[in-house]
N, C-alpha and C positions, 0 to 999 in steps of 0.2 A: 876653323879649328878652335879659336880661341871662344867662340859660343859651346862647340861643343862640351869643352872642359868645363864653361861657365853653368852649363846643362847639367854636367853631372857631379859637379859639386855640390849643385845648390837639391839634386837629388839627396845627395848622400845626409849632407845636412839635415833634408826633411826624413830619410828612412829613421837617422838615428835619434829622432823628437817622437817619431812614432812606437806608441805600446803597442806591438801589433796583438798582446795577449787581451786586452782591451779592446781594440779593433775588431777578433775577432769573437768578443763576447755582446758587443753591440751591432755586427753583423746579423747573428742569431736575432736580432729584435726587432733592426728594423732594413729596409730595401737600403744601403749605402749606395749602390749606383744612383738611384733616384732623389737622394739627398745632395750626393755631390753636382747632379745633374741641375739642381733646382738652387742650391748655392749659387752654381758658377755663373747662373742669370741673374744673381743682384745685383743693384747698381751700387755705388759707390757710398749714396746716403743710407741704403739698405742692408749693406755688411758692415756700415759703423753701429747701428744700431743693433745686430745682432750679437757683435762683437762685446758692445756696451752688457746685452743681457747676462751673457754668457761669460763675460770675463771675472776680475777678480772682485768680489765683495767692498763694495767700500765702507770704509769707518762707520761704526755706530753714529745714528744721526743724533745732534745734540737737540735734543725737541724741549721747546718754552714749555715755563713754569704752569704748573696746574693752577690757576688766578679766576676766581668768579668776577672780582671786582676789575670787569675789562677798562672801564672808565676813572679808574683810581683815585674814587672818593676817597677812600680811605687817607691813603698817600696825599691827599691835597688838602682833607678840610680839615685836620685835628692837627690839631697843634702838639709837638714834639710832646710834651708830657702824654695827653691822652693817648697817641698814636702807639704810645710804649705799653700804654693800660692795655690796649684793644692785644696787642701781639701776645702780653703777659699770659691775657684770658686766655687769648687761644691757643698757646703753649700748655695752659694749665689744662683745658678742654680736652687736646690733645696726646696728654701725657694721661689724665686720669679717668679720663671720660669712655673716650673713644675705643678702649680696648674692653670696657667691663659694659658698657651699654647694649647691647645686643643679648647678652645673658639675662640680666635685667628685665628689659622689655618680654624677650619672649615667657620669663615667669613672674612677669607681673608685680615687682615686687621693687620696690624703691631701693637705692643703695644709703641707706642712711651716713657711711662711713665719710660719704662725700662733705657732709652738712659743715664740717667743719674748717674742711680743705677749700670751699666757696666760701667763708667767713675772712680766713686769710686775705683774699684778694681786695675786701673792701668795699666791696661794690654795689650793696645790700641799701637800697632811699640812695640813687646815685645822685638824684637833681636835687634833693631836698635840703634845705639850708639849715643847720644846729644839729643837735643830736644825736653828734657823734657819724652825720651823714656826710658826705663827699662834697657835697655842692656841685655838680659837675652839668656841663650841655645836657639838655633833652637830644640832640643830635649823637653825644655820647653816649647817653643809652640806649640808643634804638640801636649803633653798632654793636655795642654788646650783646643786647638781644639778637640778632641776625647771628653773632659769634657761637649763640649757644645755641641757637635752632640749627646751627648751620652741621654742629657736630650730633645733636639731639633736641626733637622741640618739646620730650616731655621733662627733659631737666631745665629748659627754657620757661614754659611753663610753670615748673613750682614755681621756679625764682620769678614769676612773675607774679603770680598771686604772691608770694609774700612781700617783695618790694612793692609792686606798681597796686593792685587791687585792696589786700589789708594795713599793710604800711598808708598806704594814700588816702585810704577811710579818713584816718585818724588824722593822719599830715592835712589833710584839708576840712576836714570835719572836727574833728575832735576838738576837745578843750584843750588849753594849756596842762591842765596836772592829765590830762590824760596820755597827751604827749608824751611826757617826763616820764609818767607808768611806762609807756610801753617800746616809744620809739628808739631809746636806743639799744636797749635789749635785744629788741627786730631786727634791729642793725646791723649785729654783733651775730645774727641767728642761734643766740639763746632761746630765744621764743618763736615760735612756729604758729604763724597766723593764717588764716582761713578763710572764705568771702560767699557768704549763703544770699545770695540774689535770687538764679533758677528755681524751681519749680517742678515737682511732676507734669502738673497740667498746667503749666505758664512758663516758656521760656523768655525766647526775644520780645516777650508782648506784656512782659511785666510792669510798663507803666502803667495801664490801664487794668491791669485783672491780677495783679498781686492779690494770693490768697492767707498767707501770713497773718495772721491778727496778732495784735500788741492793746491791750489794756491795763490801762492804770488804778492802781491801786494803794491810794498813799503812796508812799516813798520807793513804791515796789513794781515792773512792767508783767505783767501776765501773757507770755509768748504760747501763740499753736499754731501750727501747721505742719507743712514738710520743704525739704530742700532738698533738690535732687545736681546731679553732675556737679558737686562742690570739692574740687582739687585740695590737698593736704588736709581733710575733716576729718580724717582718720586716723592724724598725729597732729594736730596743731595745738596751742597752749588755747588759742582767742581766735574766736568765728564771729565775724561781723554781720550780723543778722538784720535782713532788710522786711523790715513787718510793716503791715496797712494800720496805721492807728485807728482802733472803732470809733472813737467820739470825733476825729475832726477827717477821717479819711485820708490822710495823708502818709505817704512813706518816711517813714523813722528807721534810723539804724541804731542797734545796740550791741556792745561786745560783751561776747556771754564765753564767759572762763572755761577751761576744760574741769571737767567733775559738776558742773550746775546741774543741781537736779529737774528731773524732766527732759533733759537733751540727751539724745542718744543719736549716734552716728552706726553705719552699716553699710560696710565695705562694697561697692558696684565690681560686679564680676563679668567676667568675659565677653570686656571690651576688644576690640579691632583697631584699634589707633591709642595713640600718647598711654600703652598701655606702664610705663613704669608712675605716672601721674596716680595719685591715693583718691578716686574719686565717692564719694561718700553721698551716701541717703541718710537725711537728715532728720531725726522725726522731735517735734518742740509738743511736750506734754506737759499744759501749766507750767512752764519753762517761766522759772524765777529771776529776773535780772534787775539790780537794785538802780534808783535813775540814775546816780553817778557812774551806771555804766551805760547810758544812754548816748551817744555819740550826739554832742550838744550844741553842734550848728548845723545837723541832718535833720531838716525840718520840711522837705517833700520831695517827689524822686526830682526836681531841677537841681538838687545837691547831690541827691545821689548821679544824676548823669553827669556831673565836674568828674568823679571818678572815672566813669564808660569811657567821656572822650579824651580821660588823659592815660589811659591803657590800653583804649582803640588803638589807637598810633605804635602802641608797642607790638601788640598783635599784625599790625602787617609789614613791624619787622621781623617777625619772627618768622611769617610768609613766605619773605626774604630769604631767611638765613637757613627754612626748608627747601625750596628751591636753589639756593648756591650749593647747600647740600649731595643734591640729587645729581645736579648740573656738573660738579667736579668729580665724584664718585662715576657717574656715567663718562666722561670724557678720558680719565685715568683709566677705565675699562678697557676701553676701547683702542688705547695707543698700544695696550699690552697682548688684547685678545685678536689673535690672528684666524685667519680663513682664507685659503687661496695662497698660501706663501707670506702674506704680509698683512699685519694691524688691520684691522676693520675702519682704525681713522682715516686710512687712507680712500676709504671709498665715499662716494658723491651722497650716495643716500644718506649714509651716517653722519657723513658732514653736514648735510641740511639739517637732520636732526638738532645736532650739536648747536648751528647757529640759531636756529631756533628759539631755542632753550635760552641759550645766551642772549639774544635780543630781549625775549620776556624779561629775565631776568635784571639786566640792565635798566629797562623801562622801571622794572617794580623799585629798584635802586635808590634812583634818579627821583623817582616820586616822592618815596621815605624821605629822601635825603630834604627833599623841599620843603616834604611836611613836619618835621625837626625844626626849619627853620625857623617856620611860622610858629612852633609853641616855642622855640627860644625867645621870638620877637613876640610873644603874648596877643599874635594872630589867630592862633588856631581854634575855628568852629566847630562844632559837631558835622555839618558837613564834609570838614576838611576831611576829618577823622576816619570818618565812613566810607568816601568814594576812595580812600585810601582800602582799608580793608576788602572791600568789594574787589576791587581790581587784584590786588595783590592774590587775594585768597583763590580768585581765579585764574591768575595766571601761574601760581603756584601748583595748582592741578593738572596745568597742561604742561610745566617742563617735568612734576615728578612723572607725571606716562610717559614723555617722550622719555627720559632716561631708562625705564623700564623696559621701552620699546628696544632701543639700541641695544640693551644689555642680553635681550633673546631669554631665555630659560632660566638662568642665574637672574634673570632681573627680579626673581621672586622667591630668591634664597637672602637667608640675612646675613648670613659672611661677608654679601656683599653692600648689603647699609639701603640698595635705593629700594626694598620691601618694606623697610619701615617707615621710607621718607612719603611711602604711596599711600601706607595707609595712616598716618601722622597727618598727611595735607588736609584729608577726611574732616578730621578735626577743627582745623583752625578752618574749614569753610563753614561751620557750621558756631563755632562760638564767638564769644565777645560782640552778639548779632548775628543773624545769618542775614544772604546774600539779599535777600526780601526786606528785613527790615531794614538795615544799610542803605538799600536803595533806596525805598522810600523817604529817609531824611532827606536826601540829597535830590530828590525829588520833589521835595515839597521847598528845599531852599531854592532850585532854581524856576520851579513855575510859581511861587506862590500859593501854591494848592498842599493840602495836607491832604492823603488818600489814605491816612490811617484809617481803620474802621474800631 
């Protein structure tokens, strides 16, 4: 008897937990005999499990920080003051950068309003000693650099031609009074410098076939040719111009003022990559430049290559810092964009993706981070320089597709940033050297063989 009652309590119980209006609106959809029927054969681990599906939501998951730098160079190798510089940047990157840059880029058009707001921070000849410059690690500016690629590589970019390429002419070429004219000015980004090496029909092979002429004349250089793909020649005050001297054939640089008569500049149109970069066609007609503006320790291109391999190395942080780019943008995608009920992070394909990515990226890191050390320790060769850039610019290529890949359809909208990180990598595999002549240094340092032709 006392079952029985125990029977039809624990009925009474389950009638009154049942919606039967519910019950029977899911009747209509699906066989309930056949569900209760196929229930009541689970075992024990197989109704916790269903139970687990179907019961109540648990708490929002707390998911780790969006972090490129998985190996946290950052955190380890800069000392409390720089490590405050690096957050500063990328605070400032973040706040002014980050939200106007995509407007920008797709019209092609510089944000000049920034020029002043990057003056502020100071960071303008970071390694360079006097003149109002920082004095700061080579390893501290390749973070920076990676900081500003990481949010955009064509405002990485200027800031590099005018810190690392024309600022460095001068820093390491120039005279003393030429210094004083120009470098702290540049510093300060009052003046806005420039850097005419390429060519129409001579890129990365400009040791050898520079078509630029520079003849002297009295107290006076007689500049012709053209300079093609030349960043900020479209607003700079001073373009550092790399001419074939006719009487001794040798490479000479000289800085030729904005207004010199004979030089004209002409804006490059409807580029695919680093499109907010002012890239300029350069045309030098009887282009008059007095020798005190002769850059007066540039006396063959082995002086002009001190500049390549001390801006090489910037270049494949910059690699970097398009890649962590692409790599956090994609990852941050992915935790939020759902299919199937839940985040696409959750699934195995994507996550291979993702580590991927992360692997290259780590490697390219690790490498900068090495090769920093060697120009702090006054190691660093042009090999160094190059197998760096080679590797980086390549590996740079392969996490912006894979971030494009995981991202599906929007991967090639720019609301979402990895469109431009895809066609910006374009870029950097293709400048400061492409992947051919790169390799080749680094080929002739480790066989002994030069295969230049």
């Amino acid at each position: 008897m006392a079952n029985i009652f125990s029977s039809l309590k624990n009925a009474y119980t389950l009638f009154k937990s049942v919606d039967f209006k519910k019950l029977e609106e899911l009747s209509k959809k699906v066989d309930l005999p056949k569900i209760m029927d196929s229930v009541s054969n689970l075992d024990d681990t197989q109704l916790q499990g269903l139970m687990k599906m179907i019961g109540t939501p648990h708490k929002k998951r707390e998911l780790p920080p969006i972090d490129g730098d998985f190996y946290h160079l950052g955190d380890e190798a800069l000392k409390d003051e720089d490590r405050a510089l690096q957050l500063k940047v990328r605070a400032f990157l973040e706040r002014e950068v980050k939200p106007i840059v995509n407007k920008y880029w797709l019209r092609a058009e510089f944000p000049f309003e920034l020029i002043p707001k990057i003056a502020e921070l100071n960071i303008c000849g970071l390694t360079y000693e006097g003149y109002g410059c920082p004095n700061k690690s080579n390893l501290m500016e390749g973070m920076l650099a990676m900081e500003m690629a990481r949010i955009d590589t064509s405002i990485s970019t200027f800031f590099g031609v005018q810190s690392g390429l024309a600022m460095g002419s001068i820093y390491l070429l120039g005279s003393e009074a030429q210094k004083q004219e120009w470098l702290p000015d540049m510093q300060q980004l009052k003046l806005i410098g420039a850097f005419g090496l390429t060519e129409p029909e001579v890129g990365s092979g400009v040791a050898g076939g520079l078509t630029t002429t520079a003849k002297r004349q009295g107290s006076k250089w007689i500049l012709n040719g053209q300079k093609k793909w030349i960043g900020n020649s479209t607003f700079s005050d001073v373009t550092i111009i790399w001419a074939r001297d006719l009487d001794d054939n040798e490479v000479k640089g000289f800085l030729v003022r904005k207004g010199t008569k004979g030089f004209s500049v002409e804006k490059m149109q409807d580029k695919m990559a680093l499109r907010i970069v002012q890239n300029g066609l350069i045309t030098l007609t009887n282009c008059e430049v007095d020798e005190e503006d002769r850059l007066q320790n540039a006396n063959s291109f082995k002086d002009t290559a001190k500049v390549l391999k001390m801006t090489r190395a910037g270049v494949a942080w910059q690699a970097v810092g398009c890649a962590r780019g692409a790599y956090e943008s994609a990852l941050s995608y992915t935790r939020t964009r759902k299919q199937f009920g839940k985040p696409i992070a959750s699934y195995q394909l994507i996550q291979n993706h993702l580590v991927e990515m992360l692997s290259n990226l780590t490697a390219m890191q690790t490498l900068c981070f090495r090769l920093s050390q060697l120009q702090d320790q006054n190691l660093l060769t042009d090999e160094h320089a190059s197998l760096a850039k080679v590797f980086c610019s390549m590996r740079t290529r392969d996490v912006v597709s894979r971030a494009r890949e995981v991202m599906g359809g929007n991967g090639i909208l720019l609301e979402y940033d990895v469109a431009r990180f895809v066609a910006d990598a374009e870029a950097i595999y293709s400048y400061e050297g492409t992947k051919e002549i790169n390799t080749l240094i680094v080929g002739r340092a480790i066989t002994g063989f030069s295969a230049f032709v």
